[in-house]
C-alpha positions as CSV (number, residue, x, y, z in Angstrom):
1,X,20.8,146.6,36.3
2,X,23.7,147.8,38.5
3,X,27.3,147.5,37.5
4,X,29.5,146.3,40.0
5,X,32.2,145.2,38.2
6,X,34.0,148.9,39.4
7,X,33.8,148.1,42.7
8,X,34.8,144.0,42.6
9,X,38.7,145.0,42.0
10,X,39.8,147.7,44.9
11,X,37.9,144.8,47.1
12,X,39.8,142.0,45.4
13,X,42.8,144.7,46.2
14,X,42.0,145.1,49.8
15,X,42.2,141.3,50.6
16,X,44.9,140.3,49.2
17,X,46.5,143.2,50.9
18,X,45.2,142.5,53.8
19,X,45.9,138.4,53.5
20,X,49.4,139.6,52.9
21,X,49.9,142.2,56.2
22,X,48.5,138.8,58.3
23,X,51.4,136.1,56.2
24,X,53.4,139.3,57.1
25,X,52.8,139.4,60.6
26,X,52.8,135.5,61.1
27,X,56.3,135.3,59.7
28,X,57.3,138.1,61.6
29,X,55.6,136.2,64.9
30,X,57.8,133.0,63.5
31,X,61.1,134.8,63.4
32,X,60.9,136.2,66.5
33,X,59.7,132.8,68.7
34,X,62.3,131.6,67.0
35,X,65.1,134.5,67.7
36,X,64.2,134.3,71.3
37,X,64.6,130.2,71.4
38,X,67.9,131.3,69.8
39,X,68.6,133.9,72.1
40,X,67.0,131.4,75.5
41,X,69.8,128.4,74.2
42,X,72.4,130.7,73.6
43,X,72.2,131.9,77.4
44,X,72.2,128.2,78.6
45,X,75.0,127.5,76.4
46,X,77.1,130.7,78.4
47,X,76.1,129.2,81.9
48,X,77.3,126.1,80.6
49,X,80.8,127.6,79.2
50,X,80.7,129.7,82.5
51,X,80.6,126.9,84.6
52,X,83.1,124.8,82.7
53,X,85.6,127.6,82.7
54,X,85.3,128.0,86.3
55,X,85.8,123.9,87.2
56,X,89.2,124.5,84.8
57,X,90.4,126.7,86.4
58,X,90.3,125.0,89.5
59,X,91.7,121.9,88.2
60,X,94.6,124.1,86.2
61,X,95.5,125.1,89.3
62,X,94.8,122.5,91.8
63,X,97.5,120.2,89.1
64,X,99.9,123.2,89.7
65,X,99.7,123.0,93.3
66,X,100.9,127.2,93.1
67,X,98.6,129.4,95.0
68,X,97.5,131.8,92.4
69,X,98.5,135.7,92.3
70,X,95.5,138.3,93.4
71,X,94.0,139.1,90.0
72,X,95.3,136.1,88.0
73,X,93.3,135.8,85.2
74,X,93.2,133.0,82.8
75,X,91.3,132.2,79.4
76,X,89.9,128.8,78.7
77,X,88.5,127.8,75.1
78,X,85.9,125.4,75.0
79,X,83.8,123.7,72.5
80,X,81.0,126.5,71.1
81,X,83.3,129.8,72.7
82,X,85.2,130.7,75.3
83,X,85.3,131.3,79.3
84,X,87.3,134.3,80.6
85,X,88.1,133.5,84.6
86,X,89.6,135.8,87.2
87,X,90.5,135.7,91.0
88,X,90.6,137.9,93.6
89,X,91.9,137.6,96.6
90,X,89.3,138.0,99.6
91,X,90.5,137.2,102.6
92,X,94.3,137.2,103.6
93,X,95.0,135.7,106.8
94,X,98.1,137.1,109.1
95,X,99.8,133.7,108.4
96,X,101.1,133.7,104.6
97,X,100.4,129.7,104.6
98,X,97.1,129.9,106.3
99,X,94.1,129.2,103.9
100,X,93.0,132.3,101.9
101,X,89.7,133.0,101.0
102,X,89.1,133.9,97.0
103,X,86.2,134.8,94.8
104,X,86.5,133.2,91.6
105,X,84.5,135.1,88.8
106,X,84.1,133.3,85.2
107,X,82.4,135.1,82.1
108,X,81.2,132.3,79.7
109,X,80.8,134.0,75.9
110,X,79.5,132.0,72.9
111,X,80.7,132.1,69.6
112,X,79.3,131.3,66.7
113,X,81.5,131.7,63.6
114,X,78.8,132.4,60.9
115,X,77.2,134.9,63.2
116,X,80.6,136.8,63.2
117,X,83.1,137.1,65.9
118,X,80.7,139.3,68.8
119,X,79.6,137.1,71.5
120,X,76.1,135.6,70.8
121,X,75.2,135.4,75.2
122,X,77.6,136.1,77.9
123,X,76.9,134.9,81.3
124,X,78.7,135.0,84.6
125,X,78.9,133.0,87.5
126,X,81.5,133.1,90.7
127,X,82.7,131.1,93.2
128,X,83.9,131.7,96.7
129,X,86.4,128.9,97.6
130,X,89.8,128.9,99.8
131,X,93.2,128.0,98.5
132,X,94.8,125.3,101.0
133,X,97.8,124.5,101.2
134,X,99.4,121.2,102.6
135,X,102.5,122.0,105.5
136,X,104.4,119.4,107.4
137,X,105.3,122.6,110.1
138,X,104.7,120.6,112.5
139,X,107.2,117.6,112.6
140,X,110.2,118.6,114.4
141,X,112.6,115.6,113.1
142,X,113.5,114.1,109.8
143,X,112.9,110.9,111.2
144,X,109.3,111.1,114.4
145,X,109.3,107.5,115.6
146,X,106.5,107.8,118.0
147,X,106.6,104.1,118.5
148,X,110.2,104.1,119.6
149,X,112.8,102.5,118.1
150,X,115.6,99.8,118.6
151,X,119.5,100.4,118.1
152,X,120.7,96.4,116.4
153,X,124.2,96.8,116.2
154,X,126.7,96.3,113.0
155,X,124.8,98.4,110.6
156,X,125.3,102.0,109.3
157,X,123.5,104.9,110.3
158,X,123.0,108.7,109.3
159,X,120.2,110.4,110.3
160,X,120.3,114.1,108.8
161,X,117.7,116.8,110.0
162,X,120.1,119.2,107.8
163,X,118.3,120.3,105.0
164,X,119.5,118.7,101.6
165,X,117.4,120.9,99.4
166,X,119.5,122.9,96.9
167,X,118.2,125.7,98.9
168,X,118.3,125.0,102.3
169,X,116.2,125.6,105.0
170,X,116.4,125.4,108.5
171,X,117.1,122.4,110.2
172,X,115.2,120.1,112.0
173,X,116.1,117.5,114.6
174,X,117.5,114.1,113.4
175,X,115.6,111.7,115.6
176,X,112.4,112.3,118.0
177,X,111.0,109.4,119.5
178,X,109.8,108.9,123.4
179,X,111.4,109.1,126.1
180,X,113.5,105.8,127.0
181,X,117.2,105.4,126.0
182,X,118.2,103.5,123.4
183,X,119.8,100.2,124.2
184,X,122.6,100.6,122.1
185,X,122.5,104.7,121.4
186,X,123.4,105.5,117.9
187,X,127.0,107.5,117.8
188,X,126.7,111.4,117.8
189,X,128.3,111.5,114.7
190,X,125.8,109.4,112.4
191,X,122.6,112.2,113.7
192,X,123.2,115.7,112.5
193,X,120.6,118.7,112.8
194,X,119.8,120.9,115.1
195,X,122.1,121.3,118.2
196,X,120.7,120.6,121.8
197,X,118.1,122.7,122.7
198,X,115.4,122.6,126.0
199,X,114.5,119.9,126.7
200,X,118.2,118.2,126.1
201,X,118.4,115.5,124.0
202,X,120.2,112.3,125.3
203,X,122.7,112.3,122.5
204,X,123.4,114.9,119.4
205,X,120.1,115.8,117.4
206,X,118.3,112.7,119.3
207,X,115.0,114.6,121.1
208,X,113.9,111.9,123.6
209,X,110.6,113.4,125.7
210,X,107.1,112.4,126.7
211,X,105.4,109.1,125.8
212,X,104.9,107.6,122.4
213,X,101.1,109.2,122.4
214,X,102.7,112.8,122.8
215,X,104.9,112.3,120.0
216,X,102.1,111.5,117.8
217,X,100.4,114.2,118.9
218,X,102.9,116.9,117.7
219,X,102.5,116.0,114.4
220,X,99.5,117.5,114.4
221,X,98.5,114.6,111.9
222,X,94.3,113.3,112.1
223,X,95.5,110.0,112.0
224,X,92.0,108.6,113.1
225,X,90.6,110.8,109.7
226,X,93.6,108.7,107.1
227,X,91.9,105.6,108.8
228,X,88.0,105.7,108.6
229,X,88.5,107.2,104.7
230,X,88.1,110.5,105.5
231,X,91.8,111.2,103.2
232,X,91.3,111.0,99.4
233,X,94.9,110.0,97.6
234,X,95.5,109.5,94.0
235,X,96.6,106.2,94.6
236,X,95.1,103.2,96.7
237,X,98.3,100.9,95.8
238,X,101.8,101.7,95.3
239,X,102.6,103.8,92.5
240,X,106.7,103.2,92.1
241,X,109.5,104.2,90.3
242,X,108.3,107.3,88.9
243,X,109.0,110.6,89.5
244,X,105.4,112.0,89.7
245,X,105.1,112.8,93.0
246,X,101.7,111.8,93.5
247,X,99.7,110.8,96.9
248,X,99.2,107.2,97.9
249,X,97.6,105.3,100.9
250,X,98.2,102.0,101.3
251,X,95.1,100.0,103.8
252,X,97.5,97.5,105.8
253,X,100.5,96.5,105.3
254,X,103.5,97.4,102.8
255,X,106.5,95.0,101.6
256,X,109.0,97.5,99.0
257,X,111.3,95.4,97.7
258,X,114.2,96.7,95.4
259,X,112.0,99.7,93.9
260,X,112.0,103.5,94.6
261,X,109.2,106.2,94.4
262,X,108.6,109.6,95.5
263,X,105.2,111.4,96.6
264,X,103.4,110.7,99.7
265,X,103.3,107.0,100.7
266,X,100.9,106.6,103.8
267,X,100.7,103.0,105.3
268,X,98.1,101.9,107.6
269,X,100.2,99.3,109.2
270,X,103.7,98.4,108.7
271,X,106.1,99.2,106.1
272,X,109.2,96.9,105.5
273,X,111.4,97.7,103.3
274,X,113.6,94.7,102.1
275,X,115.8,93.4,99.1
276,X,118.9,94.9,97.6
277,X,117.9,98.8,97.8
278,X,114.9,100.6,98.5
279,X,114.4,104.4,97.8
280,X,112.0,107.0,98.8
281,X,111.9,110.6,98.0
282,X,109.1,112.7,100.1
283,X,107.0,111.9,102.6
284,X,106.4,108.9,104.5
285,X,103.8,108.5,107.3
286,X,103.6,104.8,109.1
287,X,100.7,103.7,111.8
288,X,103.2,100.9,113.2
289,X,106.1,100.4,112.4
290,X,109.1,100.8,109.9
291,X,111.6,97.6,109.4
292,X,114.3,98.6,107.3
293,X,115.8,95.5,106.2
294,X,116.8,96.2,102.6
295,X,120.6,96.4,102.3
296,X,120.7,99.7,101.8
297,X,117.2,102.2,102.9
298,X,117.8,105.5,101.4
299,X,114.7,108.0,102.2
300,X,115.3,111.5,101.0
301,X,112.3,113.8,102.8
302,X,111.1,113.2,106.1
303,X,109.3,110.0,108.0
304,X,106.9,109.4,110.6
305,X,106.5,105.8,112.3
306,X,104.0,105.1,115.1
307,X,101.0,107.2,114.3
308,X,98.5,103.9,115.9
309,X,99.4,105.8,118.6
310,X,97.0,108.4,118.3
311,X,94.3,105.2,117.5
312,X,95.8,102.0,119.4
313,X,98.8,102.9,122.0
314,X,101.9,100.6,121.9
315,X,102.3,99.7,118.4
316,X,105.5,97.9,117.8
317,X,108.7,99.3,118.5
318,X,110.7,99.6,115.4
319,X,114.7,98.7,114.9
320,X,116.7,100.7,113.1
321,X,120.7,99.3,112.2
322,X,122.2,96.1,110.9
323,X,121.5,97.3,107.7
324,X,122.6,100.4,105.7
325,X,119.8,103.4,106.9
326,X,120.5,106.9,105.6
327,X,116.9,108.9,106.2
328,X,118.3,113.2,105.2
329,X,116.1,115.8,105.7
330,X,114.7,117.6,102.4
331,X,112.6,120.3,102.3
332,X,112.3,120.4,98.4
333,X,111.4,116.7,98.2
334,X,108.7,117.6,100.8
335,X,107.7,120.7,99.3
336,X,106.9,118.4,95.7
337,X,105.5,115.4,97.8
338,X,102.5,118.1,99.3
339,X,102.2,119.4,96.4
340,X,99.4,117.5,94.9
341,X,97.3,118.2,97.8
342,X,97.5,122.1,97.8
343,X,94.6,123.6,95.5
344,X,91.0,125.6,95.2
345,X,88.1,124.0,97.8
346,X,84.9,125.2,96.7
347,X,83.1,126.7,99.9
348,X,79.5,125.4,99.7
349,X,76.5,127.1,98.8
350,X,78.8,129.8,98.2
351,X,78.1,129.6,94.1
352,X,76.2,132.3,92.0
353,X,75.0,132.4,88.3
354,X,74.0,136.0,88.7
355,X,77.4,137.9,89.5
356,X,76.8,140.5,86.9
357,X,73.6,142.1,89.5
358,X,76.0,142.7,92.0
């Protein structure tokens, strides 16, 4: 009878070697699958911090309202790592206020602290979007009443097209309205701005020309746009006696009584002002028109009455006296009332996740 009892052990050997090299390779398999699921997530999660880094910066700035620098660079921390953001500028018109065109590049990096301080995934993405910025260029007076107005006497006047701002500008006319005296003209000496140029104004700094639809129409305000929604403000009801400067559009009409504000206040219909004192400080822009009958009206910025011109001609003529009026010219208060509205527009279909191919 055979022995095989030397040959049972290097068998037993060669299994369990061999059982061990397969557990080997299936753990190795595991790891792996589950690196890569690692390694897949941790790429989302960079797309994702990408992507959130770029919409910050666009909001850092569009809250700023200050055009950023070509090459500004900014780095956002976010839940899980960190987004590093830079502009360029790509397009720089003639005009320095005209919109310029930027690409905005973001490089999202994950962090995970017990996998030390090297990036797990970095992604990229970019943007192309223009900075706009808000300009009121094209109002020639402090106060554009394209609906006309009405002298009442036994009131005070001053309208001031000089600039008030602590540094001034130049100055714009004090009253622009259509052509047709004023019954009772308001004295020289209570309208101050520019002197007389072509065509001549019927008194001091008063530019009387055209009919109430070609006033309008030099604003160079889409007045027909404000009225079927097409204008987004921050506000959709007065937002008073703050100094925040913010955007508001009123549907309608608008009693102020005894309050102040500052920003941009735009009124569908009418705007009275009434009560002891009313205040504004900015920009005010009014589709009929303005009845100041607070005791004292004190705007600080620059006004526009009339704009149902460009919509419905012959809105009602507004009267200006019997009361205290003093409407001055301020290119800083304008300046802060736009503000809110200059900032990053995302051009669409103009977005890319894949940058770094480039």
């Amino acid at each position: 009878m055979r022995n095989d009892r030397g040959f049972a052990l290097p068998i037993t050997i060669f299994i369990v070697t061999l059982v061990t090299i397969m557990l080997a390779a299936i753990f190795v398999r595991v790891s792996t699958d589950r690196k890569l699921a690692e390694s897949s997530g941790a790429t989302v999660d960079a797309l994702a911090i990408a992507h959130s880094g770029l919409q910050r910066y666009f909001a850092h700035y569009d809250s700023v309202g200050v055009r950023p620098v070509d090459g500004d660079s900014l780095r956002i921390n976010v839940t899980g790592g960190y987004a590093d953001v830079i502009a360029h500028v790509m397009q720089r018109p003639a005009d320095s206020l005209a919109n310029q065109m930027y690409i905005v590049r973001s490089t999202g990096r994950v962090i995970e602290p017990t996998e030390g301080s090297e990036p797990q995934a970095i992604r990229r993405v970019a943007q192309f979007a223009q900075w706009q910025t808000a300009t009121v260029d094209s109002l020639r007076a402090v106060f554009t009443a394209a609906n006309g107005v009405r002298k009442i006497p036994n009131g005070f006047i001053e309208i001031w097209g000089l600039d008030q701002c602590a540094t001034p500008g130049p100055a714009k006319w004090g009253l622009r309205a259509p052509f047709g005296p004023l019954p009772d003209p308001i004295p020289d000496s209570d309208i101050r701005g520019i002197t007389p140029a072509s065509p001549p104004p019927d008194t001091q700094s008063v530019w009387e020309a055209g009919s109430g639809t070609a006033v309008a129409s030099e604003t160079a305000i889409d007045w027909a746009m404000i009225e079927s929604g097409g204008f987004e403000p921050e506000y959709t009801s007065p937002n008073l006696g703050n100094w925040n400067w913010t955007s508001q559009l009123i549907m309608g009409n608008l009693v102020l009584t005894n309050t102040w504000g500052s920003g941009l206040l735009i009124v569908t219909g009418d705007l009275i002002l009434q009560g002891a004192s009313v205040n504004w400080h900015g920009i005010i822009l009014v589709g009929g028109e303005i009845r100041f009958s607070a005791n004292t009206n004190f705007i600080r910025g620059i006004v526009v009455s009339g704009l149902d011109e460009l919509t419905s001609p012959n809105p009602p003529r507004g009267d200006i006296g019997a009361t205290t009026i003093r409407i001055w010219y301020d290119s800083c208060h304008v300046a802060d009332a736009l503000r809110a509205l200059n900032g990053f527009t995302p051009i669409n279909n103009a977005w890319v996740d894949n940058w770094a191919t480039y």
